[in-house]
C-alpha positions as CSV (number, residue, x, y, z in Angstrom):
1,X,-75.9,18.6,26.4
2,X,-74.5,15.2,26.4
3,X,-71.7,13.9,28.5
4,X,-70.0,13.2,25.2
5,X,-70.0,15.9,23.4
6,X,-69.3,18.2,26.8
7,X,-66.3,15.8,27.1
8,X,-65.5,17.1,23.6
9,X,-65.7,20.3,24.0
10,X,-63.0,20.3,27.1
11,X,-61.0,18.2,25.4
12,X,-61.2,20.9,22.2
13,X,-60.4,23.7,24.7
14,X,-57.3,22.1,26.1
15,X,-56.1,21.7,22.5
16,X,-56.4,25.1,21.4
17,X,-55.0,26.5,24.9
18,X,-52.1,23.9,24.2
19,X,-51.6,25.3,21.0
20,X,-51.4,28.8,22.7
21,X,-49.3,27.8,24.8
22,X,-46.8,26.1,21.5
23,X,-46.6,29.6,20.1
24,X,-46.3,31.2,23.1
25,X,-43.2,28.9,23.7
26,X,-41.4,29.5,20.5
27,X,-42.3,33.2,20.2
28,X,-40.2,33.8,23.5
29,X,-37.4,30.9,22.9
30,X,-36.9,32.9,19.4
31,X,-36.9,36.2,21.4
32,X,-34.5,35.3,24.1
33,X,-32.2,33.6,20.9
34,X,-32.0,36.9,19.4
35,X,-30.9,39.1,22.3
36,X,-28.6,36.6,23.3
37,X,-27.3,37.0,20.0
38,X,-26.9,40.6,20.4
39,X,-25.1,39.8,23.3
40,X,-22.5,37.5,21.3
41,X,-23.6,34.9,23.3
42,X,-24.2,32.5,20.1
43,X,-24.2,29.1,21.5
44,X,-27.3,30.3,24.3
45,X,-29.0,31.2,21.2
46,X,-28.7,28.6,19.3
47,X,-29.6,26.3,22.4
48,X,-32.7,27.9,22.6
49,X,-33.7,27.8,19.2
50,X,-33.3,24.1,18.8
51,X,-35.2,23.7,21.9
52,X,-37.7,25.3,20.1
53,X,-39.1,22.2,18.5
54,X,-38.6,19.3,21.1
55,X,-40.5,21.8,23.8
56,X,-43.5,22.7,21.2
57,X,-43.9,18.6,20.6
58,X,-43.5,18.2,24.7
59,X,-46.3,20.7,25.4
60,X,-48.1,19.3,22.6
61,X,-47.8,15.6,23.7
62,X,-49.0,16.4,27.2
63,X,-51.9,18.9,26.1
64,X,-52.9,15.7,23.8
65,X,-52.6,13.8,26.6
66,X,-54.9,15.9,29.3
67,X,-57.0,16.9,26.6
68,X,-57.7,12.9,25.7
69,X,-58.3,12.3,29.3
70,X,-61.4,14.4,29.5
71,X,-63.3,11.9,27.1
72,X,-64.6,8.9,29.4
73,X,-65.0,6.7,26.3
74,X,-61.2,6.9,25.7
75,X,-60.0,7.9,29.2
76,X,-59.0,4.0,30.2
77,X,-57.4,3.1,27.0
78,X,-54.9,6.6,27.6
79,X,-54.5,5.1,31.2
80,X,-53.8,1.8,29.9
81,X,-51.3,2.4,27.4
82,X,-49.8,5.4,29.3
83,X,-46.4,3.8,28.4
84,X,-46.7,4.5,25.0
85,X,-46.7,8.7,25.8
86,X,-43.8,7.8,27.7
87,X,-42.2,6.2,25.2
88,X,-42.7,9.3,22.9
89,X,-41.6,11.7,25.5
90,X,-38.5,9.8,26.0
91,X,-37.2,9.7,22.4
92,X,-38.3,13.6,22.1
93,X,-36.1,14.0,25.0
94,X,-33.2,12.2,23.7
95,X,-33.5,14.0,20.4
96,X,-32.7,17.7,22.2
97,X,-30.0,16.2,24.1
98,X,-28.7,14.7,20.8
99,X,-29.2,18.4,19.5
100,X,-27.6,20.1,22.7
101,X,-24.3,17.5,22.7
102,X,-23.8,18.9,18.3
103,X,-24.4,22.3,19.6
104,X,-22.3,22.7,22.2
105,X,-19.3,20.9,20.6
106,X,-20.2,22.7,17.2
107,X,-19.6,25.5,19.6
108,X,-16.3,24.6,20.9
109,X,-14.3,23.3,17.9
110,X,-15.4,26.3,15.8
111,X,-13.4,26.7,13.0
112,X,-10.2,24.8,14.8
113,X,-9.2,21.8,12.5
114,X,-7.7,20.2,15.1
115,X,-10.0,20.2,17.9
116,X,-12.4,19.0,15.1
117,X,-10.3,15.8,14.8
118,X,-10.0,15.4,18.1
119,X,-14.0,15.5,19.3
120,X,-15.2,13.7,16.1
121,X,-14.9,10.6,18.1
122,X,-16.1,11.4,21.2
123,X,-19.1,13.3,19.6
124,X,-20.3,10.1,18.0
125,X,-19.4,8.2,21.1
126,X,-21.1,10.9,23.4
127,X,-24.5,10.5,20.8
128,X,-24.4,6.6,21.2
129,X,-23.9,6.2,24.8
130,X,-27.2,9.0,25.0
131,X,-29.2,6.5,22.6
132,X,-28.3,3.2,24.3
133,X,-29.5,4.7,28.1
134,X,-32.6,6.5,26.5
135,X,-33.0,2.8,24.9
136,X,-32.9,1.1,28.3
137,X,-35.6,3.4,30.1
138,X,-37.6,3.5,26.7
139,X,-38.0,-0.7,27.1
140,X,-38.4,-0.2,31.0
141,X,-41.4,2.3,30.4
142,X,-43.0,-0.7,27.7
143,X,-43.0,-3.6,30.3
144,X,-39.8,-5.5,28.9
145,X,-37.6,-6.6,31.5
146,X,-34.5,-5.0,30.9
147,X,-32.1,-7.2,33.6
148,X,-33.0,-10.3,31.6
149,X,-32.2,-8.3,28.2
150,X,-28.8,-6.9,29.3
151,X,-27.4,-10.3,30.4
152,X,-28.9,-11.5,27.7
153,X,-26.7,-8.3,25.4
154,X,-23.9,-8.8,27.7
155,X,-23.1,-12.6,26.7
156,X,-23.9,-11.6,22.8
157,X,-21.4,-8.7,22.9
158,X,-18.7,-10.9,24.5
159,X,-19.3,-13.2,21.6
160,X,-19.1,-10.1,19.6
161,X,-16.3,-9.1,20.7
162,X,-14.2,-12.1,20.2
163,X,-15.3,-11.7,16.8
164,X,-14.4,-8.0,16.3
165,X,-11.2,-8.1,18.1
166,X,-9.4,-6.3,14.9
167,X,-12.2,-4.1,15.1
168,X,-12.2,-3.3,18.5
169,X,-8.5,-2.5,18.6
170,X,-8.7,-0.2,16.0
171,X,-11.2,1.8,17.9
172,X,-9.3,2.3,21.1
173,X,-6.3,2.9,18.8
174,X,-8.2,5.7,17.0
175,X,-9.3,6.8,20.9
176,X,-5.5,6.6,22.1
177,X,-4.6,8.6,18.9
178,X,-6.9,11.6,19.0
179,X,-6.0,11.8,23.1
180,X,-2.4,11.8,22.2
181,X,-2.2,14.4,19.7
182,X,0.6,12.1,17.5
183,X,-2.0,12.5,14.5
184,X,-4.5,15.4,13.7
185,X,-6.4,16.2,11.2
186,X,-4.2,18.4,8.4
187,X,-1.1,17.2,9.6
188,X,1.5,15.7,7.0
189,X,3.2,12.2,8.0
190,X,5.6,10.3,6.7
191,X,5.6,6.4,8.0
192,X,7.9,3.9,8.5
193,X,6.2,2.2,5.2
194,X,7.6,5.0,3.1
195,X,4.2,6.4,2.7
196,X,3.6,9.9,3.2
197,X,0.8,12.8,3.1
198,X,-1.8,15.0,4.9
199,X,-4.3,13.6,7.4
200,X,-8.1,14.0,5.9
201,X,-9.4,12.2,8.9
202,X,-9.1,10.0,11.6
203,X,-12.1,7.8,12.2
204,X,-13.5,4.9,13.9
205,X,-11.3,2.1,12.5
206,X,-9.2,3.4,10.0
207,X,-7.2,7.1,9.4
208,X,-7.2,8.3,6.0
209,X,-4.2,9.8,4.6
210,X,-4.0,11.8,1.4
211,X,-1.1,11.0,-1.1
212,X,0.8,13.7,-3.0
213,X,-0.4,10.8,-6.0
214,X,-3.8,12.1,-4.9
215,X,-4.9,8.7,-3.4
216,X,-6.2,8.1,-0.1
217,X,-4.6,5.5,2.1
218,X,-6.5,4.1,4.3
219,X,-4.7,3.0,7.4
220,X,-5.8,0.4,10.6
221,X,-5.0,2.4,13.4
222,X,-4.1,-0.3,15.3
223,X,-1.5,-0.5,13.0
224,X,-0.9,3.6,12.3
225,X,0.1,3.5,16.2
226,X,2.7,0.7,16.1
227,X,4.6,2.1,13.6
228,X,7.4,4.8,13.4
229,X,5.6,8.6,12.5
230,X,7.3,11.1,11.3
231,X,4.9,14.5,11.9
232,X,5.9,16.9,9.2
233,X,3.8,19.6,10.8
234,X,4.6,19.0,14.5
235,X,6.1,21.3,16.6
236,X,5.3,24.0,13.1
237,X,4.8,23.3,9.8
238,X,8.4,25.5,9.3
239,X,10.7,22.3,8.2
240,X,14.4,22.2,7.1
241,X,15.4,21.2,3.1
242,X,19.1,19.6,3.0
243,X,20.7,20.1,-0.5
244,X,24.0,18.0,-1.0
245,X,26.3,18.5,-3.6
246,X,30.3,18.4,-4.4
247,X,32.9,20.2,-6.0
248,X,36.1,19.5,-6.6
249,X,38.8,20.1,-4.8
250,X,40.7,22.6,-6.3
251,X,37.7,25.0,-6.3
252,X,38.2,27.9,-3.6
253,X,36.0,27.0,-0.5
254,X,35.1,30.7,0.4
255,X,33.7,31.0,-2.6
256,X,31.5,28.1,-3.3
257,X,30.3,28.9,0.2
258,X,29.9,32.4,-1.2
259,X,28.0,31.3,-4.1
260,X,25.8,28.8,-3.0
261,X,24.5,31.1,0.1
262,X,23.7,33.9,-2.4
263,X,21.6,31.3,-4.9
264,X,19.8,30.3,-1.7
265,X,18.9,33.7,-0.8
266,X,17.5,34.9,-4.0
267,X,15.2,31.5,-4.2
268,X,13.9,32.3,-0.7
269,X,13.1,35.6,-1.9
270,X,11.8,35.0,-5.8
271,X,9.7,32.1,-4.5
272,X,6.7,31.3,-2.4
273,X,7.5,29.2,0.9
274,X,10.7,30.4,1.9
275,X,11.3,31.2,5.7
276,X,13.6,34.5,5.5
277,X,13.9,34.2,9.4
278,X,16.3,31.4,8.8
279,X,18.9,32.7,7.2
280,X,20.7,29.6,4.7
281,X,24.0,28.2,6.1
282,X,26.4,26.0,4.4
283,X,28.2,23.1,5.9
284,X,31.4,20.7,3.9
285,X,30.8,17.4,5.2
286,X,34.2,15.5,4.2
287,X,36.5,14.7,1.5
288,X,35.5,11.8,-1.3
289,X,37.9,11.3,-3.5
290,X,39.0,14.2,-5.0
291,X,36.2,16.4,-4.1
292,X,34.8,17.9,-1.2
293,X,31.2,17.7,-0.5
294,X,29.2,19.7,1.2
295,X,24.8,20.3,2.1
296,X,23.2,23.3,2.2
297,X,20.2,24.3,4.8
298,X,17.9,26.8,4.6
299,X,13.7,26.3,5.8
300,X,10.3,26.1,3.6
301,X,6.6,27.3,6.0
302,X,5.2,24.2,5.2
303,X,5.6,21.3,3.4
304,X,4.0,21.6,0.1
305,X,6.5,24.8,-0.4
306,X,9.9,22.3,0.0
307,X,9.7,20.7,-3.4
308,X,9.1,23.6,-5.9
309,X,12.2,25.1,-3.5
310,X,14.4,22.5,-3.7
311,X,14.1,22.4,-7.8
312,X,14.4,25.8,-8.0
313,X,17.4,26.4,-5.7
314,X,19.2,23.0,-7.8
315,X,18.7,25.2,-11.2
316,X,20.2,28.4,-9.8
317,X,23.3,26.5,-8.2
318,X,23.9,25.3,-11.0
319,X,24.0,28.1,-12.9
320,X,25.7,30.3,-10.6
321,X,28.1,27.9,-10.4
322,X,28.6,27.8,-14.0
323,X,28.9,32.0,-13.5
324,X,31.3,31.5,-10.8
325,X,33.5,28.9,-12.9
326,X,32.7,26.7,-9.7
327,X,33.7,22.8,-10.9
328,X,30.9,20.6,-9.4
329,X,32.4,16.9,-8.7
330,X,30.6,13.9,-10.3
331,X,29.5,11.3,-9.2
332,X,28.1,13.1,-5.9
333,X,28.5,11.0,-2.9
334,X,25.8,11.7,-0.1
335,X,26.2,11.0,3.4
336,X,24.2,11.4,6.2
């Protein structure tokens, strides 16, 4: 037998061990998934699983590697261009770390909305910083000289950054904005613009907000944080809705109290939205000419449910006033 084809043969049994070895691998990763599983322990499972694949390709690369070594004829070029394996390993490696860093904040926002806003960022961030160090070793490993390269980056992105500087400043702003809390994903604002709407999401330069037109806005966050935020949803969605009106004077007081507590109750109750833990109160305000006005209070869960509560509640004061022979004043004055 020749040295060749003995060399062959070796190299052919390394293979098919290797390949032994691959399902060996991803017969017990899949196992140990499963029981953890059983266990509730979801996120050990599915960190096994998705190391199922960069482990089989590592085993496989090295058995490839040994197996390639065992042939004479080939043995110096694999020595020679060892760097190249390396290189292969490397990105494999950053791949399951890419996978593990998904996983494992999959894992912690769940199904929370908010906590979802808040790591978007720092996933992607997380991800990039990974990619750029992997990138680094992976040029070190190929013979490029990475301290010339790096000053080389480091007087580019200066120049880059001069450039971006709008961009840039909407980034930390986006940063400073999911740290802070001021603006999550769901919530309903109101700006100092006059615009107003729920958060879909709150990216790298921009946040968008929804309008009740059905448009989105897209707002610079460097601007979003300079200006004056009202947060509809913050502390609870549970929000007060302030009906003014007026009567005139003449009209007994108890009784248009009377009246326009019992209209609020029966809207609270014959419509969606209402917050029956806060009972409706009634407050006259002063006199205007010769009437007396006065708001009524009473709270909507959220904010979608203050409009269709507001109209309602105007139709029924109306017409219980009309029931009540209640004179409503015109014009209405309002006054904060």
């Amino acid at each position: 037998m020749s040295g060749l084809v003995r060399d062959i043969i070796e190299a052919a049994v390394i293979l098919v061990v290797t390949a032994g070895i691959v399902i060996a691998v991803r017969i017990v990763l899949a196992t140990l998934a499963d029981r953890f599983d059983q266990k509730n322990s979801n996120l050990t499972g599915d960190l096994l699983r998705a190391m199922r694949q960069p482990a089989s390709i590592l085993i496989l690369l090295a058995g490839i590697y040994i197996a390639l070594l065992q042939v004479d004829q080939v043995a110096d070029y694999i020595v020679k261009y060892n760097s190249i394996f390396d290189a292969v390993t490397a990105v494999v490696v950053l791949v399951a770390i890419t996978s593990i860093i998904n996983l494992a904040i999959r894992w912690y926002v769940g199904t929370g909305v908010d906590k979802k806003s808040q790591l978007s960022m720092f996933r992607k961030l997380a991800i990039l910083i990974v990619w750029i160090i992997g990138a680094v070793q992976i040029l070190a490993m190929m013979g490029v000289k990475v301290t010339a390269l790096v000053a080389s980056l480091g007087i580019a992105g200066l120049a880059v950054g001069l450039a971006l500087q709008d961009t840039i400043a909407n980034l930390f702003a986006g940063f400073y904005l999911v740290v802070d809390r001021t603006v999550r994903l769901g919530d309903y604002i109101k700006l100092d613009s006059g615009q107003e709407g729920f958060v879909e999401t709150v990216g790298w330069r921009n946040t968008q907000v929804r309008l009740a037109s059905n448009n989105l806005a897209l707002i610079p966050n460097a601007k979003l944080i300079q200006s004056v935020i009202t947060n509809m949803t913050l502390p609870n969605p549970v929000l007060s809705i302030y009906t003014y009106a007026g009567v005139d004077n003449k009209n007994n007081l108890e009784r248009v109290e009377k009246a326009a507590i019992e209209a609020a109750n029966e809207v609270l109750k014959s419509f969606p939205g209402g917050d029956m833990s806060f009972p409706p109160v009634l407050r006259f305000k002063e006199f205007i000419e010769s009437s007396i006005t006065f708001v009524v209070v009473f709270r909507a869960t959220d904010v979608d449910a203050q409009y269709l509560l507001q109209h309602e509640y105007m139709k029924a004061l109306q017409k219980r006033f009309n029931q009540e022979n209640i004179d409503i004043f015109f014009p209405i004055k309002q006054s904060s």
